[in-house]
N, C-alpha and C positions, 0 to 999 in steps of 0.2 A: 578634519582628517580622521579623528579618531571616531565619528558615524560612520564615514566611508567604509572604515576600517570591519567595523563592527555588523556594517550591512553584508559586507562579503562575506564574515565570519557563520553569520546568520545562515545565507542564500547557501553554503556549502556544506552546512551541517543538515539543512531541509534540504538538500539534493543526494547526500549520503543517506540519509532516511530513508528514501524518496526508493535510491535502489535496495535498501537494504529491506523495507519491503516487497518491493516487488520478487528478493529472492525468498522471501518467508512464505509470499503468494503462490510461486511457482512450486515450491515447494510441496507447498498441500494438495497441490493436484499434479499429482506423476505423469508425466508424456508431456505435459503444456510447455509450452515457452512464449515467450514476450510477444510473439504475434496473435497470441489466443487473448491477451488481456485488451480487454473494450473498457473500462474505466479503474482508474489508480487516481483519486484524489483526497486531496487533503483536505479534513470537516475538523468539525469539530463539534462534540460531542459530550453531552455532561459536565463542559470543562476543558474536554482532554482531544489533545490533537490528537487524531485518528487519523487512518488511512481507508478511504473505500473502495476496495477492490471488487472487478467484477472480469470472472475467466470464465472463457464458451469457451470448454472442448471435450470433444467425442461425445454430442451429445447430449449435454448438461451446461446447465449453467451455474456457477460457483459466486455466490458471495459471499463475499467476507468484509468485516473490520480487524483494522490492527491496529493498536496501540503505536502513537508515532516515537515514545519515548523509550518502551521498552521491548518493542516488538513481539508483543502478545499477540496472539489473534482472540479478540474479542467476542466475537461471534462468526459465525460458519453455517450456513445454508447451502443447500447442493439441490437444483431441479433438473428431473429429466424431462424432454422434451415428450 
């Protein structure tokens, strides 16, 4: 009972992450929203759970990492088409 427990504790704290990157993501690029983002996933990196975001809009394409724990943006790359 207490993995149960523990698994769901787990699954809801990686799915608060989950959005509270995606508003760190949308964030950094002004006008976009959640239909512009083509990948949001979770790596892992040096160690450290990351977030790898990648937003097409107007234009450009936006990648980013973000730190899963403290919501940094790690790195930022912007190409125009």
């Amino acid at each position: 009972m207490k993995e149960r427990l523990d698994v769901m504790l787990v699954k809801r704290a990686l799915a608060s992450s989950r959005e509270k990157a995606q508003e760190i993501a949308l964030a950094k690029v002004p006008g976009a929203d959640a239909s512009h983002i083509k990948k949001l996933k979770l790596d892992k990196d040096d160690g450290k759970q990351v977030y790898d975001v990648e937003i097409i809009y107007n234009g450009a394409e936006h990648e980013m990492e973000i730190d899963a724990v403290t919501g940094k943006i790690l790195e930022y790359e912007m190409d125009r088409d």
